[in-house]
ZATILO-77894 format. One line per 10 residues: number of its first residue (from 1); for each residue y, z, x of C-alpha. Coordinates in steps of 0.2 Angstrom, whole numbers, always signed. Layout:
// residues N
NUM> Y Z X ~ ...
//
This chain:
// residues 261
1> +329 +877 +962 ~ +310 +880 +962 ~ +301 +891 +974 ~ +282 +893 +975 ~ +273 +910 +974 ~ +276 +916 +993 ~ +294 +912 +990 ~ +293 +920 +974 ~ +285 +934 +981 ~ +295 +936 +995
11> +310 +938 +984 ~ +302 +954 +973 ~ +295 +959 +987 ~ +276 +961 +981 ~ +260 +951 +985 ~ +256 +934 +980 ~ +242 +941 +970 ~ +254 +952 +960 ~ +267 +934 +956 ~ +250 +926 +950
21> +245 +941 +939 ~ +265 +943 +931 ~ +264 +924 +928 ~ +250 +926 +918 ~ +254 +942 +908 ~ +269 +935 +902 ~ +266 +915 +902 ~ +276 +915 +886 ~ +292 +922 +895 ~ +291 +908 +907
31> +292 +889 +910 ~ +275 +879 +911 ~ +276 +877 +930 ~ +269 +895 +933 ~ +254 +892 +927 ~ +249 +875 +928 ~ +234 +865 +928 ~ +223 +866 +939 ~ +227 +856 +957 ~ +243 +858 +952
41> +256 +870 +963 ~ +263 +883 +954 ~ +284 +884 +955 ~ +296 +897 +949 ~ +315 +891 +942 ~ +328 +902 +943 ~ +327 +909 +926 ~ +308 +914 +931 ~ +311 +924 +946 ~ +327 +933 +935
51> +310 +936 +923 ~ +298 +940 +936 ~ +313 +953 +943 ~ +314 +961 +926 ~ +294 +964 +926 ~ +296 +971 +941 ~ +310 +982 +937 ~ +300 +989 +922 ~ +282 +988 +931 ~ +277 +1004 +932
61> +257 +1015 +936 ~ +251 +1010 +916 ~ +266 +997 +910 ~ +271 +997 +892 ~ +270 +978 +892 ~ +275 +975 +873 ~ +289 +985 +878 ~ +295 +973 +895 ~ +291 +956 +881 ~ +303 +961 +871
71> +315 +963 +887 ~ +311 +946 +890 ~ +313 +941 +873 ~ +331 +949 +872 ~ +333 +940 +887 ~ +338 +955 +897 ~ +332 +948 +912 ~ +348 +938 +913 ~ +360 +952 +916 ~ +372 +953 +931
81> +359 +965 +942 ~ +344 +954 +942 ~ +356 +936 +945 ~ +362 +944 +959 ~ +347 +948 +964 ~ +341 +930 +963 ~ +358 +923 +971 ~ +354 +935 +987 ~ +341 +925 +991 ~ +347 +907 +987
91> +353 +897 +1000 ~ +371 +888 +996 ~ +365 +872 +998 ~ +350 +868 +986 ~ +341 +853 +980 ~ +347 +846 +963 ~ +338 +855 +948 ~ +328 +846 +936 ~ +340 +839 +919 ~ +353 +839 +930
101> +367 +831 +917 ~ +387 +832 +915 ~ +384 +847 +905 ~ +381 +857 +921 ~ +398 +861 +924 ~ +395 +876 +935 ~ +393 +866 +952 ~ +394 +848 +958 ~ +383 +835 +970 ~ +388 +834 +989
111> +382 +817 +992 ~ +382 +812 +1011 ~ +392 +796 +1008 ~ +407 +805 +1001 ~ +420 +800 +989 ~ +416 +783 +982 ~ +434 +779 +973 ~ +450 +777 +980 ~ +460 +790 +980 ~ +448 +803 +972
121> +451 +816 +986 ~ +468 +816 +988 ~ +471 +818 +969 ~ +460 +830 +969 ~ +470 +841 +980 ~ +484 +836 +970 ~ +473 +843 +955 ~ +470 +861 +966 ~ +489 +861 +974 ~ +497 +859 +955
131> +484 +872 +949 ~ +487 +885 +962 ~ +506 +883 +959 ~ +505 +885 +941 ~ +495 +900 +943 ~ +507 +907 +955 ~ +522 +904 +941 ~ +511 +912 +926 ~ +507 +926 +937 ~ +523 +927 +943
141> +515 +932 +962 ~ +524 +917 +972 ~ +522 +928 +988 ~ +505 +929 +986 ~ +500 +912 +983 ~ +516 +903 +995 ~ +507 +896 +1011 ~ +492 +890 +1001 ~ +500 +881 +990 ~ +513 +875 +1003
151> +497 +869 +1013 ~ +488 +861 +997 ~ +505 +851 +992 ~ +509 +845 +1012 ~ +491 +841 +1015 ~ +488 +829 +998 ~ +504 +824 +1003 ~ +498 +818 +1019 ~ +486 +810 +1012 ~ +493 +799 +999
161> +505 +792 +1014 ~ +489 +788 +1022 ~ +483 +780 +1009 ~ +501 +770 +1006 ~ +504 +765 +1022 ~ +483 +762 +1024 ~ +487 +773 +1041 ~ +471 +774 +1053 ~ +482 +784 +1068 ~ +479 +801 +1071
171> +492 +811 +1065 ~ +498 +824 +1054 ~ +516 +821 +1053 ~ +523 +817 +1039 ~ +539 +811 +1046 ~ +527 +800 +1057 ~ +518 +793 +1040 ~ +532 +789 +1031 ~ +539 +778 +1048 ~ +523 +769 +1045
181> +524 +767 +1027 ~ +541 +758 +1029 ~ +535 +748 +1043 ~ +522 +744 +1033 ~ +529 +737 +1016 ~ +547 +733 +1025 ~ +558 +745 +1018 ~ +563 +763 +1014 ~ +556 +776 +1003 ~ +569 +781 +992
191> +579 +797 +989 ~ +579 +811 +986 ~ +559 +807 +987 ~ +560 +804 +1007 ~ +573 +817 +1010 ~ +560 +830 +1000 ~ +545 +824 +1012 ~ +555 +827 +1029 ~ +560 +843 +1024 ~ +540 +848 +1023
201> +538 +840 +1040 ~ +553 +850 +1048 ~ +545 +868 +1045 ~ +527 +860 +1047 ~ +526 +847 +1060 ~ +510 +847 +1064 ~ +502 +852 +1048 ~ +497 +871 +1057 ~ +511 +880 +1048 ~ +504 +885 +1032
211> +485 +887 +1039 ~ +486 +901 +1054 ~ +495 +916 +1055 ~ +507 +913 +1069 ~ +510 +897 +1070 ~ +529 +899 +1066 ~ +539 +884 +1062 ~ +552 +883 +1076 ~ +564 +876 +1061 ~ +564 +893 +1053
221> +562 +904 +1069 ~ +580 +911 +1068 ~ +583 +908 +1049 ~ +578 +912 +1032 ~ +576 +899 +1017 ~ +574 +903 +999 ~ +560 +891 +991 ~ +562 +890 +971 ~ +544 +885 +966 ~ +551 +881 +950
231> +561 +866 +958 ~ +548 +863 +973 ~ +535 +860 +956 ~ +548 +847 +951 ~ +552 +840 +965 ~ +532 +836 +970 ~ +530 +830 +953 ~ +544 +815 +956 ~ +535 +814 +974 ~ +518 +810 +967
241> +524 +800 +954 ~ +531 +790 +966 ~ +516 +787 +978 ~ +507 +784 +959 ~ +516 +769 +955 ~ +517 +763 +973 ~ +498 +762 +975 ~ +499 +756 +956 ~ +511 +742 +961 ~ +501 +737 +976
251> +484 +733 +967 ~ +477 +746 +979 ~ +467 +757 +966 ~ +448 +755 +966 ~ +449 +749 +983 ~ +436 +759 +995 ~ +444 +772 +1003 ~ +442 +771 +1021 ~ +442 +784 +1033 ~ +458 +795 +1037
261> +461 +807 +1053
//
């Protein structure tokens, strides 16, 4: 993002004056904005302020200049203590940077209308429950990672029944989703697919489960369960493959999504 010279000086924390007189010293270190035409507002990118951070790391009574260009020229100015001390100072929601391209793969767009292609959020979450699981397999840390990726997998679950059963009530049951899935298309989802799905909503009801601390399942109040994330990785994928070809078979994909509670 761009900042003019009080921003910029506000972030070093010297005058307006000094930001002017930096931008000038070591215009070849910086991009053309900083000292433009005249009539023309002076603005700072990112990399500038990490440059103008390392002058002022380095200023000192009588500055060896040669000395802080060829900081600049190393690029030193990009190390770890001077982007953090850019990133204090950013807010987390900024205005799209100029060149913005797909090769900027370090952050994405929030865009007010939201996800313009069906099902693009809720294999999204697929994308993040798979990961996390995986993850937790290689690591071989499934208590650490278990109710995150219990949450991840019964949430995009939820919302592929939604999206199945094009369900506008308010609800977070699963076993209430797939009863209107079957309503809606006149007939059952098979095993062991449905069998998989009301175990999830047995121990997680009302979707709270595997969000707060506290919210015990009454189904495993007074009992104990072993869940082998080996088979529950299987046992998603043949879940998900099946909601695929479902949507695939109903001519639903491209449709707008509409909105889900």
């Amino acid at each position: 993002m761009n900042r003019s010279v009080a921003e910029t000086a506000r972030i070093l924390g010297v005058t307006a004056a000094q930001v002017k007189t930096w931008a000038y010293t070591f215009k070849e270190n910086l991009s053309t904005r900083t000292n433009p035409a005249k009539g023309v507002s002076r603005a700072f990118t990112d990399s500038d302020i990490m440059a103008l951070a390392y002058v002022s790391a380095k200023w000192e009574e009588r500055p060896d200049l040669e000395c802080i260009r060829a900081g600049l020229n190393c690029e030193e100015h990009f190390q770890q203590v001077f982007r953090e001390h850019l990133y204090l100072h950013t807010p987390l929601l900024q205005e799209p940077p100029e060149g913005l391209d797909e090769t900027w793969e370090h952050g994405f767009l929030l865009c007010g209308v939201g996800m313009q292609e069906f099902l693009e959020l809720a294999r999204n979450y697929r994308y993040v429950a798979e990961n996390l699981l995986e993850t937790a397999l290689k690591r071989g840390e499934a208590l650490n990672f278990s109710y995150p990726v219990l949450f991840a997998y019964r949430h995009t679950l939820e919302l592929y029944l939604k999206i199945v059963g094009e369900i506008d009530e308010p609800t977070h049951s699963l076993a209430k989703c797939v009863q209107l899935v079957e309503k809606r298309h006149g007939k059952k989802i098979g095993s062991p697919v449905r069998g998989w799905i009301l175990e999830l909503d047995k121990v997680d009801p009302g979707g709270t489960a595997f969000r707060y601390a506290g919210e015990e399942s009454d189904a495993l109040m007074y009992t104990e369960r072993w869940l082998d994330l080996v088979q529950f990785q299987f046992a998603m994928g043949k879940v998900f493959q099946m909601l695929d070809l479902a949507i695939l078979n109903l001519g639903m994909r491209g449709k707008p999504a509409k909105k889900r509670k």
